[in-house]
C-alpha positions in Angstrom: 0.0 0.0 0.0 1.0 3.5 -0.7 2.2 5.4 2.4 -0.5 7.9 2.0 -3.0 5.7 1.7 -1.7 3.5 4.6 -1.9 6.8 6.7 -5.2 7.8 5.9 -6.6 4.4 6.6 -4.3 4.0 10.1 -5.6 7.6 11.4 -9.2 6.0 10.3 -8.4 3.3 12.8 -7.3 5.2 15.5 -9.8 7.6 15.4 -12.6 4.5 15.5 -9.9 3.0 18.4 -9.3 5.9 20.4 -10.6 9.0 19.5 -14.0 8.3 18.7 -17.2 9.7 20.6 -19.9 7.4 19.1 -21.4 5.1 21.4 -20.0 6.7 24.4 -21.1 9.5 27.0 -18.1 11.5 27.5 -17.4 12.1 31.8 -14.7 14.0 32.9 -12.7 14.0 29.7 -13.0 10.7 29.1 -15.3 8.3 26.8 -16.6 6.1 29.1 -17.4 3.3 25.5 -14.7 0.7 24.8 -16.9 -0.5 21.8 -14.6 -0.9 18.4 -11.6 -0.7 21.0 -8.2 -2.2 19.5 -7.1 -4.0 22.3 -3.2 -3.1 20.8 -4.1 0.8 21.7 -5.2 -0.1 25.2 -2.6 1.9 26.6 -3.8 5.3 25.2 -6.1 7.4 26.9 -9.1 7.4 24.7 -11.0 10.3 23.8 -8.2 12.7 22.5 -7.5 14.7 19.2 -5.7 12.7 15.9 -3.6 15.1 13.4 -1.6 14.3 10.6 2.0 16.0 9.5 2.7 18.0 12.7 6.5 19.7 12.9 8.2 18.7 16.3 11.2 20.4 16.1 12.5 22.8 18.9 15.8 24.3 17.7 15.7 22.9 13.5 12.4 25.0 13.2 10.3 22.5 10.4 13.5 19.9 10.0 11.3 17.1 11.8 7.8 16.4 10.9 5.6 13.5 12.4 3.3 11.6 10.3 0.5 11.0 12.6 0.2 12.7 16.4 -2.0 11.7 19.1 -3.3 14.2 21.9 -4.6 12.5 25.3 -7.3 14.5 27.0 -6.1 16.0 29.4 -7.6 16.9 33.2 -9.7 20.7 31.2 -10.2 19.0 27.9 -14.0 19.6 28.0 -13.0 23.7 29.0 -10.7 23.7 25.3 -13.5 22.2 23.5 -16.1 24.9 24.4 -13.5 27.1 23.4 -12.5 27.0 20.1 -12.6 24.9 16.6 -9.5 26.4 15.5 -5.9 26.3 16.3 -5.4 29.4 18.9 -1.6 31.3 17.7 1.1 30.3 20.1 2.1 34.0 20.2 -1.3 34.3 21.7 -1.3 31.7 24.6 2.4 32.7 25.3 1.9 36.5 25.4 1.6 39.0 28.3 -2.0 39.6 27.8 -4.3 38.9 31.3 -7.9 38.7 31.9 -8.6 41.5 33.7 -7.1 44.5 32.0 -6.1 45.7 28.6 -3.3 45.9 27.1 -1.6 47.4 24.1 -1.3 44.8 21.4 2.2 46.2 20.8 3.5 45.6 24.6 1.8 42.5 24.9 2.8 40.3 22.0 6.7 39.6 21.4 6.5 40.1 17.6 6.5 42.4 14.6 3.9 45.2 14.6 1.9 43.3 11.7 2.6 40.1 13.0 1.5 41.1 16.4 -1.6 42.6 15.1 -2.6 39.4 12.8 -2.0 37.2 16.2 -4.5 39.6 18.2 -7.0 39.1 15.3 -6.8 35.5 14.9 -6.8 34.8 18.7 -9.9 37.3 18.7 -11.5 35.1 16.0 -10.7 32.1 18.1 -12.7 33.5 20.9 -9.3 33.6 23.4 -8.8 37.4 22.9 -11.3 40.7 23.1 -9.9 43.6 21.1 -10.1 47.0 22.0 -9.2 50.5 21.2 -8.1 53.1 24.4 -6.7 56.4 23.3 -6.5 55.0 19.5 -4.0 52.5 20.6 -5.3 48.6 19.9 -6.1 46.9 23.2 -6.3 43.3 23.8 -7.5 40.7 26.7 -8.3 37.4 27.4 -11.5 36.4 27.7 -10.5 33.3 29.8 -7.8 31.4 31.3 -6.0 29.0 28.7 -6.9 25.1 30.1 -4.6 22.3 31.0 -6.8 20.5 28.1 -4.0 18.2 27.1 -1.8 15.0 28.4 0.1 12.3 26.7 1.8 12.8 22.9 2.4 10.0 21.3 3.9 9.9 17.8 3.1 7.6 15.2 5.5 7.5 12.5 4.3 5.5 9.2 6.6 3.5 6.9 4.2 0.9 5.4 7.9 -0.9 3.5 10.7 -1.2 5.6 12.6 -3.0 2.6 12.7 1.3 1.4 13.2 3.1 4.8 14.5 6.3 3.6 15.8 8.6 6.5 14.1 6.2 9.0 16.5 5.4 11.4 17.5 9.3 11.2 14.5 10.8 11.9 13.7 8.1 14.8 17.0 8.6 16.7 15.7 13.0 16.2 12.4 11.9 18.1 14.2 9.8 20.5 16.9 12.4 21.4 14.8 15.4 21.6 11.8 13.9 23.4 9.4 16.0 22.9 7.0 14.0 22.6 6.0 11.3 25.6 6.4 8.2 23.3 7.0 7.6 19.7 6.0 4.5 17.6 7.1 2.7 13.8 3.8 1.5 12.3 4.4 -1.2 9.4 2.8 -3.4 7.0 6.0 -5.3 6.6 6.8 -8.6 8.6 9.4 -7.3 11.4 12.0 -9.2 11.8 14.2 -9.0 14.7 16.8 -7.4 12.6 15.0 -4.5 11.7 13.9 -3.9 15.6 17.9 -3.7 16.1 18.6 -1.1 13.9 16.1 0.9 15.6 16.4 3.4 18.9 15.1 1.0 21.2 12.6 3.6 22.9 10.5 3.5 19.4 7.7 1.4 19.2 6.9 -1.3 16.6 3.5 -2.1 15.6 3.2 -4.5 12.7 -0.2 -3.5 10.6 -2.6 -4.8 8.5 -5.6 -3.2 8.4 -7.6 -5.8 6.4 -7.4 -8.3 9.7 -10.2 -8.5 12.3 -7.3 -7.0 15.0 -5.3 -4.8 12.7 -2.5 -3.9 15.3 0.0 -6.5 16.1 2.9 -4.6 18.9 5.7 -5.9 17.9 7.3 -4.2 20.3 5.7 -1.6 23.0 7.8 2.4 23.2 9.1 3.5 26.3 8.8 7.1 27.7 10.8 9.9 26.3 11.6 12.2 28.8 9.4 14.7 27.6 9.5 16.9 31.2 13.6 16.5 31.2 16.6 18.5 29.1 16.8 17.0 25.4 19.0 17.1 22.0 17.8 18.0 18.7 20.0 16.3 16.0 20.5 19.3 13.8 22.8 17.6 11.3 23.8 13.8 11.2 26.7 12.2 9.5 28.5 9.2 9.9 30.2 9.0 13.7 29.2 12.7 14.0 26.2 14.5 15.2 25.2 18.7 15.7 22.8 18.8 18.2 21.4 21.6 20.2 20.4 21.4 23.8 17.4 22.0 24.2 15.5 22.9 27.8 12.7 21.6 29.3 10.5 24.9 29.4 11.3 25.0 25.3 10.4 21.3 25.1 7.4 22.4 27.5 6.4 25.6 25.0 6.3 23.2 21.9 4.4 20.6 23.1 1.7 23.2 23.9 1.9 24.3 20.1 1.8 20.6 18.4 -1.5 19.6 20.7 -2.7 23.6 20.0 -1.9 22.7 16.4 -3.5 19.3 16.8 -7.2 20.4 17.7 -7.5 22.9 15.3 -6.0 21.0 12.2 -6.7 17.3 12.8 -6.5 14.5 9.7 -8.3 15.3 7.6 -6.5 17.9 5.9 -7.3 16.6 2.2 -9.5 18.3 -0.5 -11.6 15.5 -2.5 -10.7 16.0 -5.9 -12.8 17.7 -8.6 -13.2 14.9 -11.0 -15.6 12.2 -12.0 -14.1 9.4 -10.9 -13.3 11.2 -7.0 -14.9 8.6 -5.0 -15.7 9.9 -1.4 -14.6 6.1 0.6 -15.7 5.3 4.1 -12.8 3.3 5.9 -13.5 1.9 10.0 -16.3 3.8 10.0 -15.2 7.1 8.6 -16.3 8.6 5.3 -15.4 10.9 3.1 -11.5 9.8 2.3 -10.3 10.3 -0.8 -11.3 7.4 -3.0 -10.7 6.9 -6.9 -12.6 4.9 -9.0 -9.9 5.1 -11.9 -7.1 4.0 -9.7 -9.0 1.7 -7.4 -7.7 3.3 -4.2 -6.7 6.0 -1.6 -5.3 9.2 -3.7 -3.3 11.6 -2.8 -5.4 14.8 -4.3 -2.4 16.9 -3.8 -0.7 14.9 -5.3 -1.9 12.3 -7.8 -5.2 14.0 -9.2 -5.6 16.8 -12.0 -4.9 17.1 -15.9 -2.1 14.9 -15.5 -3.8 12.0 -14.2 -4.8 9.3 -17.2 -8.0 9.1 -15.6 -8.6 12.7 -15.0 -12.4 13.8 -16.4 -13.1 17.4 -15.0 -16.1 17.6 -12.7 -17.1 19.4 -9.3 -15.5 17.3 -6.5 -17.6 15.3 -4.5 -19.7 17.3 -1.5 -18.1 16.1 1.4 -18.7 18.0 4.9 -15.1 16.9 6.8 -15.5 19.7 9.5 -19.1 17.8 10.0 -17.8 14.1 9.8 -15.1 15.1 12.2 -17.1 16.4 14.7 -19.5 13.4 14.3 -16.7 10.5 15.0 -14.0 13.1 17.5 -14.6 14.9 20.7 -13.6 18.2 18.5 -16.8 20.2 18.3 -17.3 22.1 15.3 -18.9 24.9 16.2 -18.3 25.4 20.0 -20.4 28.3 22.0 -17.1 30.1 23.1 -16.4 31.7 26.5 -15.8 35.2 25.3 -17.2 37.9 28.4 -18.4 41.1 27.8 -18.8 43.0 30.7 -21.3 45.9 31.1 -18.6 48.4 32.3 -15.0 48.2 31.2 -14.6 51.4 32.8 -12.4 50.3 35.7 -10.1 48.4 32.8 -6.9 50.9 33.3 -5.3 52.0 30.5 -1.6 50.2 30.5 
C-alpha cells in the first residue's frame, strides 16, 4: 500500500480505536465506550485529538515532521472544547495579555507590529482574545484562562515498507533524542524481523499493521517514555560518527508541546480536499467517510498529489460534496462549532489603561 493511503486508513483506525465519541457519554474527559476498542491501543487514553503531518522540532524549526500525532485529554479537555474549533496562535497563549485588563497589542505580544496585530486578530476570531481600542491604541484581553486540556503525545510515525526506509533510522534517533513527545512509535505493514527492531532506537515502538485483519495492530514491540518533562537534544545535522545537536531545555520542550497539541485540535487529519473529477470517490474506511477514494485507480489518492490534468484518468467535474468539519465532529470529541467563553462586561470602565 502507498504510504498515503496507509496513513489515511491508520488515522481512520485510531480515530474509530481511540478518538472516537460514538457510542459513548463523554465524563470527565474521558469516553466512558470501549466499543470498536483495538485491544493493541489499550494503553492510550481514549477520547483525544488525531492530526496528521505535525512539525516537532525545537531548535531545526520545520527539519522534523511526524506523520501522525495523538493528543490525550487532558484533566480541562472539555473547558478547550467549548473554546474554540481552530488552532489558537502560540504568540497568543504565550503572550503578556491577562484577563482582567487591557493591554496594548504592541507591549503584549513579542513580535513584529503586523505580525502582532494578525495574532490579536486571529486569537480574537478564536474566541481567546477581546480587542479593544483606548486612546486610539489597539487593546487586547483574554477572555478566559488558557486550560490544561492536554496530556500524553504520542507519535506515530508511518513506513508501510521497511525494505525502502529512507531517513528512518535518522529521523527516529531525532524523536528519540529530543523527546518531545511522551512516546514515539514505527507503524508497518512489513513482517518485522528482529533485525529490523535492532537497527532501531530501542525507545521506538513497533507495531506491525494490517488493516484488512479483524485485529489490525499487532505490537511488535511496545515504546518506552521519552523524557518529555527533562533536558533534550535535537539532531540538527547527522553524518557518519558525528552529530550537531542543540540542547534543548525543558520549558522549550514544554512551549512546543503546547503548540503541536494547539496545532493538533484545530488542524486534525483530515487535511485533504476530494478531488474535482468524475471518478473522485468519497470512501468510508473503519467507519469514517469521506476519504479520498478513486474509481480510476481503485484506491486511496493523494489529491495533492496524484489528481488533475495529469492524471490518465482525470475527467473534469465538481469534486464530490463532502462536509469533513461535519464528519469530524461526528466521530471526534472536537466540536465544530463550539459556543465560546468570550465575556463582555457591562462596564469596562475600571479596565486601566496600561
Amino acid at each position: 500500500m502507498r504510504e498515503y493511503g496507509f496513513e489515511l486508513r491508520l488515522a481512520a483506525h485510531l480515530e474509530r480505536s481511540v478518538a472516537t465519541t460514538a457510542g459513548g457519554e463523554r465524563t470527565q474527559g474521558r469516553v466512558s465506550t470501549e466499543a470498536g476498542r483495538d485491544p493493541a491501543v489499550a494503553d492510550l487514553e481514549p477520547g483525544g485529538i488525531l492530526a496528521r503531518q505535525l512539525g516537532t522540532s525545537v531548535a531545526g524549526v520545520g527539519a522534523r515532521v511526524m506523520d501522525l500525532v495523538y493528543v490525550e485529554p487532558g484533566p480541562e479537555f472539555d473547558a478547550r472544547r467549548r473554546l474554540s474549533a481552530a488552532t489558537i496562535p502560540p504568540l497568543a497563549i504565550e503572550s503578556e495579555v491577562g484577563i482582567g485588563r487591557f493591554t496594548p497589542v504592541s507591549r503584549a505580544i513579542d513580535a513584529p507590529p503586523e505580525i502582532a496585530t494578525h495574532v490579536a486578530e486571529t486569537a480574537a476570531e478564536a474566541g481567546f482574545f477581546e480587542l479593544g481600542r483606548r486612546s486610539g491604541t489597539a487593546v487586547v484581553r483574554q477572555t478566559t484562562r488558557y486550560p490544561a486540556w492536554y496530556g500524553g503525545l504520542i507519535g506515530i510515525e508511518n513506513k508501510p515498507d521497511l525494505a525502502s526506509p529512507g531517513d528512518l533510522a535518522a529521523q527516529l534517533r531525532q524523536d528519540v533524542s529530543l523527546g518531545v513527545l511522551d512516546a514515539v512509535i514505527l507503524a508497518t505493514e512489513s513482517y518485522v524481523t528482529r533485525a529490523h527492531l535492532n537497527r532501531l532506537p530501542d525507545a521506538v515502538g513497533v507495531w506491525q499493521v494490517d488493516l484488512s485483519a479483524a485485529s489490525p495492530i499487532e505490537v511488535r514491540r511496545p515504546p518506552e517514555p521519552l523524557g518529555a518533562d527533562e533536558p533534550g537534544f535535537e539532531i540538527l545535522a547527522e553524518q557518519p560518527g558525528q552529530f550537531e545537536v542543540e540542547p534543548v531545555s525543558p520549558g522549550a520542550k514544554a512551549r512546543q508541546r503546547r503548540r503541536i497539541a494547539e496545532r493538533a485540535y484545530g488542524k486534525g487529519w483530515r487535511t485533504f480536499e476530494l478531488p474535482a473529477c468524475a471518478n473522485a470517490s468519497p470512501t468510508d474506511v473503519a467507519e469514517t467517510a469521506g476519504l479520498p477514494g478513486c474509481d480510476w485507480k481503485g484506491r486511496l489518492v493523494d489529491p495533492a498529489a496524484e489528481c488533475g490534468p495529469g492524471c490518465g484518468g482525470h475527467e473534469p467535474a465538481p469534486p464530490p460534496a463532502v462536509d469533513l468539519d461535519a464528519e469530524r465532529a461526528r466521530r471526534t470529541p472536537w466540536v465544530e462549532d463550539p459556543p465560546g467563553v468570550a465575556r463582555r462586561q457591562a462596564d469596562l470602565a475600571h479596565f486601566r489603561e496600561d
